[in-house]
C-alpha positions in Angstrom: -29.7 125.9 -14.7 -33.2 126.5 -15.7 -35.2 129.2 -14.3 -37.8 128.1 -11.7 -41.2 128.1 -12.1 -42.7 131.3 -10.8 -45.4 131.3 -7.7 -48.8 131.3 -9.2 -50.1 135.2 -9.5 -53.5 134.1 -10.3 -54.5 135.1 -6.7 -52.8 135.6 -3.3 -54.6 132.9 -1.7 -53.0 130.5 -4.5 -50.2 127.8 -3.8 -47.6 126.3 -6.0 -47.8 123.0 -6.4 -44.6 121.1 -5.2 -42.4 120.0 -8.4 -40.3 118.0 -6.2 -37.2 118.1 -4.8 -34.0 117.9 -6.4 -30.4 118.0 -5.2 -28.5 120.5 -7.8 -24.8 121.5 -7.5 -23.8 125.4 -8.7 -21.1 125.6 -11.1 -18.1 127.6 -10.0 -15.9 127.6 -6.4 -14.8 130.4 -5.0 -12.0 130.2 -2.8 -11.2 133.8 -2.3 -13.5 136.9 -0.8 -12.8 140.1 -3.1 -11.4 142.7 -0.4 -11.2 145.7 -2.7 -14.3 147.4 -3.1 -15.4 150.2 -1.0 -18.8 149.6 -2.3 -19.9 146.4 -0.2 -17.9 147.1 3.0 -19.3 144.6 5.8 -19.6 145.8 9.2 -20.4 144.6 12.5 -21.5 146.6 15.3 -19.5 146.9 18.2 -20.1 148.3 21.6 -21.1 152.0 22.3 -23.0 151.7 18.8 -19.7 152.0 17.0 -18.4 150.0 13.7 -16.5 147.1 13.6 -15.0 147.1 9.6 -14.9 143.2 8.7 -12.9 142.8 6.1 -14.4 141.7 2.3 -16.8 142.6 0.5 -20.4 141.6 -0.1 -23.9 142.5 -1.9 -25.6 140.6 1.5 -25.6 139.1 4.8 -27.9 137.1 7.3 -27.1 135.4 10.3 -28.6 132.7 11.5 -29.9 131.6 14.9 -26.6 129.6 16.3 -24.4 132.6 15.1 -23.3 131.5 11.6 -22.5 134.5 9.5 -23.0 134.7 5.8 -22.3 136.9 2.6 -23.4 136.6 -1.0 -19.8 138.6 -1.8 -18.9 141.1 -4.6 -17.3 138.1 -7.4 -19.4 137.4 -10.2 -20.2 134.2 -10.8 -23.3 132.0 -12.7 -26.1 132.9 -10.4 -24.9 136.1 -9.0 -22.3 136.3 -6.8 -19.9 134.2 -4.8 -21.2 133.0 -1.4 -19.0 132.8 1.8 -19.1 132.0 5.2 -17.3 133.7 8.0 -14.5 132.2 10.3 -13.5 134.9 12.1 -11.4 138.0 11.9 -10.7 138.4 8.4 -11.2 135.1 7.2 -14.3 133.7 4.5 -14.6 130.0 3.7 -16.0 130.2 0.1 -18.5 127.5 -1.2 -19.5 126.6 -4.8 -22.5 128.3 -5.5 -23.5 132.2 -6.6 -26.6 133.5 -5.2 -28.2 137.3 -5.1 -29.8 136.9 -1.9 -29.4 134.8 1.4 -30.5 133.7 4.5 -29.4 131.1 7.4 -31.3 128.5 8.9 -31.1 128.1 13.2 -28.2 125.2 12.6 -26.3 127.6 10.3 -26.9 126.5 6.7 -27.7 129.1 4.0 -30.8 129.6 2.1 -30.1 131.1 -1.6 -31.9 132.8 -4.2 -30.0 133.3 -7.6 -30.5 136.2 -9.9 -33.5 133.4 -12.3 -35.0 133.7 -8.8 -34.1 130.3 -8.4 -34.2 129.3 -4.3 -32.0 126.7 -2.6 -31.2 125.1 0.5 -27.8 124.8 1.6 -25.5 122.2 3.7 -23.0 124.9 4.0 -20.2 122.8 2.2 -21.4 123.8 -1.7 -24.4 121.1 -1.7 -27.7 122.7 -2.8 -31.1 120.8 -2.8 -33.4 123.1 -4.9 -37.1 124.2 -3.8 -39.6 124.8 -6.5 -40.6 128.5 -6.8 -39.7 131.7 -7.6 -38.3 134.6 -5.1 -36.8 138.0 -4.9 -35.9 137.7 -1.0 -35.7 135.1 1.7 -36.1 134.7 5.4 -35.8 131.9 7.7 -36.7 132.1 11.8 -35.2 130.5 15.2 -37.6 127.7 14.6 -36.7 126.8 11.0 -39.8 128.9 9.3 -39.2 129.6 5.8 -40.7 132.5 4.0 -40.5 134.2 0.8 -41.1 137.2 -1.0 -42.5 135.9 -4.8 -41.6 136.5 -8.3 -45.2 138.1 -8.8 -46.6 141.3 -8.9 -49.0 142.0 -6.1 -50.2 145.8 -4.5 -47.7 146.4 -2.4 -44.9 144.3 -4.1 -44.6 141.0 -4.6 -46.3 137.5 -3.2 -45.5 136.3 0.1 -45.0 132.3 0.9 -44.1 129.9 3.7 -42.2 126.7 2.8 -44.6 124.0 4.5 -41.9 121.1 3.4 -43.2 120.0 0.0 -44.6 123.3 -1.2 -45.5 126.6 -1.0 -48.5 128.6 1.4 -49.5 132.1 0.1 -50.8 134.3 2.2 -52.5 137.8 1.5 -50.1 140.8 1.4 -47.5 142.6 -1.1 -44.4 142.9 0.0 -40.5 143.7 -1.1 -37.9 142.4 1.7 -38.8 139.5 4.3 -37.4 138.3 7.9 -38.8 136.2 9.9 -39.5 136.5 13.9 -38.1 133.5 16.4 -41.8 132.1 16.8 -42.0 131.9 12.6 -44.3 134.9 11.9 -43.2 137.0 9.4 -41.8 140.8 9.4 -41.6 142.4 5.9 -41.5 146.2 4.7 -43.7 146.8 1.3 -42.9 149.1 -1.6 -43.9 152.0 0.0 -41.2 151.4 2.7 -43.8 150.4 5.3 -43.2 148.1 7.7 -45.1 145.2 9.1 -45.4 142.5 12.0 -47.9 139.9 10.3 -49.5 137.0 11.8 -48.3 133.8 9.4 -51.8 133.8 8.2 -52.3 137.2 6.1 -53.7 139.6 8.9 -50.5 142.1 9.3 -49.5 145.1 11.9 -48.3 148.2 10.4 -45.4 149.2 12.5 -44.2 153.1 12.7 -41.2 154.1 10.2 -40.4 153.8 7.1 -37.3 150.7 5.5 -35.9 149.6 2.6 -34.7 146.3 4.9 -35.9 144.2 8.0 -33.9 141.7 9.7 -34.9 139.9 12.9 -32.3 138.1 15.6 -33.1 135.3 17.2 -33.2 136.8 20.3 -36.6 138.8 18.3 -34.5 142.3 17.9 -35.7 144.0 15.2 -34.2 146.2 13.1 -33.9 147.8 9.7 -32.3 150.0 7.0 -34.7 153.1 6.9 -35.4 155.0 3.6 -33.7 158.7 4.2 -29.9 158.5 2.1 -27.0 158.7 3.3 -23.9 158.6 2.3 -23.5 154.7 2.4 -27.1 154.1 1.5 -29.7 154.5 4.3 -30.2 155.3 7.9 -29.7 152.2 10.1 -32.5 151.5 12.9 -33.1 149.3 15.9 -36.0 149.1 17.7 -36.4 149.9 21.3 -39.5 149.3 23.2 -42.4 151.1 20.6 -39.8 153.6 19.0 -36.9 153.1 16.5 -33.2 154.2 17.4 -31.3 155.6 15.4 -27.4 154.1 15.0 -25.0 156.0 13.7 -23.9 154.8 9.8 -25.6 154.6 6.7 -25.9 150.9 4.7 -28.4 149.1 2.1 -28.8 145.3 3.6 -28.8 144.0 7.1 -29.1 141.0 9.7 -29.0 140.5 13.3 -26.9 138.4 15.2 -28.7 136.3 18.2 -27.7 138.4 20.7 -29.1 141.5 18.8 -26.4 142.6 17.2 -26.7 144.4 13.9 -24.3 143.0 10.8 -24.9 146.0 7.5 -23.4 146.2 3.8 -22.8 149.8 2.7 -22.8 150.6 -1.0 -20.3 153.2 -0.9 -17.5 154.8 1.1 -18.2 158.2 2.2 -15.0 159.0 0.1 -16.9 157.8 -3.1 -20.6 159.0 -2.4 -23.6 157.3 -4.8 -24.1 158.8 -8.4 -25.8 161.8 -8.3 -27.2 163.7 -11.6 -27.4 167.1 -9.9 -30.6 167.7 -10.3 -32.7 167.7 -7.2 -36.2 166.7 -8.8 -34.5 163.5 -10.7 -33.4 162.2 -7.4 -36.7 162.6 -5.7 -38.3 160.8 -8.8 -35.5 158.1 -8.5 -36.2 157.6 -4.5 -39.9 158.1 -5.4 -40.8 155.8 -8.6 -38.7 152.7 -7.4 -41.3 150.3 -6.2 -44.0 152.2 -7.9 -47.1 150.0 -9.0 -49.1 150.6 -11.9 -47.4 153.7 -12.6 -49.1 156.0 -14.5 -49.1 159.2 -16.3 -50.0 162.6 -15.4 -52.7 163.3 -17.9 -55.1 161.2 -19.5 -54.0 159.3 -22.5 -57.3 157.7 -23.3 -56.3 154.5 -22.6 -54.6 152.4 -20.0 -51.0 152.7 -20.4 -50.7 151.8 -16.3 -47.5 149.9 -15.9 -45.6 150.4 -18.8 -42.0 150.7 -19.7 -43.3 154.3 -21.8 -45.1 155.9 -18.9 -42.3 155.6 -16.7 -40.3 157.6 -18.8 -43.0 160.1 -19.7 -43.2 160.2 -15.9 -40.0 161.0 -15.3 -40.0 163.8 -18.1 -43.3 165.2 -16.6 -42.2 165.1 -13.1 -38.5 166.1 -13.4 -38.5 168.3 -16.6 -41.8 169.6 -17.4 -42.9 170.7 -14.1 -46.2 168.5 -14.0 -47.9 170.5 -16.4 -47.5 169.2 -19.8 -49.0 166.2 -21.7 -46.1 164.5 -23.9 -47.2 161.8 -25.8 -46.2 161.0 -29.3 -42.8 159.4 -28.6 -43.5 155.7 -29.8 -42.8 151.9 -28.9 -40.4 151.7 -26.0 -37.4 151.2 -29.2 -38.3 154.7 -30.5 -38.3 156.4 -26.9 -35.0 157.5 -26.7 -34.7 158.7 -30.2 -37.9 160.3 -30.1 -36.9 162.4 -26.6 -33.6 163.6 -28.3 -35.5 164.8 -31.2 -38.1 166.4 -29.7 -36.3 167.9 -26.6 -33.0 169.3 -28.3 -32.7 172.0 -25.5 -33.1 169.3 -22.9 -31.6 166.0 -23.7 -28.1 165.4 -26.0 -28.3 163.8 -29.4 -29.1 159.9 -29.9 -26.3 157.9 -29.0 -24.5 154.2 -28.6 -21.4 155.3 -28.0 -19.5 154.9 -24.7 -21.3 154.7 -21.4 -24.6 156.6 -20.6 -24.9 159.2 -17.8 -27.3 158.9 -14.9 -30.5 159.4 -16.2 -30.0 158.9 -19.1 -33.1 157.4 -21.1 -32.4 154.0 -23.2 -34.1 152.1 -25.7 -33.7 148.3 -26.3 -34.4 146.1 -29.5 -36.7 143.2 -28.0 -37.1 139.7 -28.7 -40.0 137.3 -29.6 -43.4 138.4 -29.5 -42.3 142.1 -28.0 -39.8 142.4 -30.9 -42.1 145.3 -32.5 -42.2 147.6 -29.0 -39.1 146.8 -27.9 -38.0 148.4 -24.1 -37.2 151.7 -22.4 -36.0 152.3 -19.5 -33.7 155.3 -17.0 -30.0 154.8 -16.3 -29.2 155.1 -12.9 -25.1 154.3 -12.8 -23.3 152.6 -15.6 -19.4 150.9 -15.5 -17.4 148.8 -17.9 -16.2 145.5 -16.5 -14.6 142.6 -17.6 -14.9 144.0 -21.2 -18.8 144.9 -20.8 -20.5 147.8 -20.7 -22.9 147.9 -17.4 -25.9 149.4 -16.3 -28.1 149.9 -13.5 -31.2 150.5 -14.6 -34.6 151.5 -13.5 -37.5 150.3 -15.7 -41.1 148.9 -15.6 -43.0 146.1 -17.8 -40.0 143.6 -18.6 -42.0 140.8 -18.4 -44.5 142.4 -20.2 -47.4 141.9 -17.4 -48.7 145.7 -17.4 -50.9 147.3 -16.0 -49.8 144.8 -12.8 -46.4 145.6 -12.7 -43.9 147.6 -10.3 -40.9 149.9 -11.5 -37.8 148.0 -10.3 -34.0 148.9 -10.4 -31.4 146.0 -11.7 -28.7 145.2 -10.4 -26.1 145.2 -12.8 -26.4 144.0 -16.4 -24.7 144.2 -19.8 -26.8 146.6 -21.5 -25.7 145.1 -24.8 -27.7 141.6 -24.4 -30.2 143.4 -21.8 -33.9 142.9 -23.5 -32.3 142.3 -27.5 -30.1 145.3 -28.0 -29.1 148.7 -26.9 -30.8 150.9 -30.2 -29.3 154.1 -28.2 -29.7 156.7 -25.0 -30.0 160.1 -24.6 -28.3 162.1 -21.7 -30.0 164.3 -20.0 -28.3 168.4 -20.3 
């Protein structure tokens, strides 16, 4: 399928036209939830705040207002991941369909993003009728409200949008992760893990704390995954009165059940904590620079290099290696970064490789295509894998789409780092 056409970033206050509507079908069933991953345990809460383990395993959950649970699982699959719908107990009904991100609408059907940023409205049987636009989350509220985070670049995140039924309305704000309150007003934390209450109509209410994820029951509970790690991922909140309570467990995504009950996905079993390189000041930078817009250098470089794949490494080096202090600079197009760091930096970073996998961070360079193909891309290595025959990366990075200075640091999920941007031209692991 062809990626969507992305929200207009010409202003906030822009909409997208409507392209139309058109019914599309995904092209793979799943008929089975994987159930052997620690990393994507789905849990339910039960009474005296304890866990209820359900069994599967998923990247994502919402619930929607009539109780209808649903996972975008751990399977890959064109899109993303397999998408399933809970029938108790143990049991998932999978649909055809594969999806990165997901929603449920008050009578129970899903609402789909796929890893183009593609978004699509589900009959809960594997039917998909397509909406134009481009997102990186979705919410939908009691009432049927249908919001959006966009696909571009904004203070604060990304563009926010409400479906009106033949388009999309964009309203002022930046924002990362979206839910939606039973009345339709939307609640969304930002890239600087704050949170907000906003009015539908671009006025918002900071709220107190700090998330990573929002997710709103029916019922209006609010709650969220907060932004200190744990083992599992983050701290899991619920709000009481004008204060946040703490539940016990750790997780990266939530939802909320209509009678106010929390539903997580961990990343991790405490058995098998995250990747960790050791070293305490490249973990604060990783925490830190995720989300980061415009990021920039330390010194002056004389011109603006705000945004780009290159500052964010020579960030990282002058934050985590170089104690703030000194101006690094001649390491070249994003192609030569990696090379140029193992050269210059023998006593801190290993020899120019391909070879294998790369270590948490880990700096890579990428052959590019097109019109980038002289600067090619650089980027940080935050976990890497081989699966199905394919080497795998997560990787942090800024300036893919080549918009800087208007562009955020993101992490991927994973990818094959072979086709990822043209080529791999080689990494160097950090000593």
């Amino acid at each position: 399928m062809a990626v969507m056409n992305k929200l207009s970033s010409v202003g906030l206050m822009n909409k997208l036209s409507s392209v139309g509507l058109a019914i599309a079908s995904f092209l793979t069933v799943v008929v089975s939830l994987d159930t052997s991953a620690k990393a994507g345990d789905i849990f339910q809460l039960g009474s005296q705040n304890t866990w209820n383990h359900v069994k599967g395993c998923a990247k994502d959950v919402g619930v929607g207002a009539n109780g209808a649970v649903w996972v975008i699982g751990c399977n890959e699959t064109p899109g993303g991941y397999g998408i399933y719908n809970w029938q108790g107990g143990s049991n998932w009904r999978g649909i055809p369909g594969g999806a990165t991100r997901i929603a449920v609408g008050p009578k129970g059907n899903p609402v789909v993003v796929n890893n183009t940023g593609a978004i699509f409205w589900g009959d809960g049987n594997g039917n998909w009728q397509r909406l134009a636009g481009c997102a990186r989350d979705v919410g939908v509220g009691a009432n049927g409200a249908l919001w959006v985070v966009g696909c571009n670049a904004v203070p604060g995140g990304y563009g926010v949008y409400q479906w009106t039924g033949s388009g999309w309305r964009g309203i002022a704000g930046g924002i990362t992760a979206i839910s939606v309150l039973p009345d339709g007003r939307p609640a969304a934390v930002n890239s600087h893990d704050e949170i907000f209450i906003g009015d539908g109509n671009g006025r918002w209410q900071l709220v107190g704390g700090r998330a990573k994820d929002i997710a709103v029951g029916a019922d209006g509970s609010l709650a969220v995954i907060g932004n200190n790690v744990e083992a599992g991922g983050f701290g899991i909140y619920k709000r009481a009165g004008n204060a946040w309570q703490k539940i016990p467990g750790s997780a990266v995504r939530i939802a909320v059940a209509p009678n106010g009950v929390p539903w997580v996905v961990n990343n991790s079993n405490p058995s098998n904590p995250p990747p960790t390189t050791g070293n305490p000041k490249a973990e604060e930078f990783f925490r830190w620079a995720n989300g980061q817009y415009k990021i920039s250098r330390l010194d002056n470089l004389g011109w603006d290099s705000r945004g780009q794949c290159v500052t964010l490494v020579v960030r990282y080096l002058q934050e985590v290696f170089f104690n703030k202090s000194t101006a690094v600079r001649a390491y070249g197009h994003g192609r030569d970064v990696a090379g140029g760091v193992a050269s210059k930096h023998p006593d801190l970073f290993e020899p120019l490789t391909n070879q294998g996998l790369p270590k948490r961070g880990a700096i890579i360079s990428f052959t590019s295509t097109g019109k980038w193909e002289v600067y090619g891309h650089v980027g940080i290595v935050l976990e890497s894998r081989s699966f199905n025959g394919q080497r795998q990366i997560k990787l942090m990075d800024s300036n893919k789409n080549g918009g800087a200075p208007n562009t955020h640091v993101h992490t991927t999920d994973w990818i094959n780092m072979d086709q990822y941007a043209g080529s791999v031209v080689g990494w160097t692991n950090p000593r």
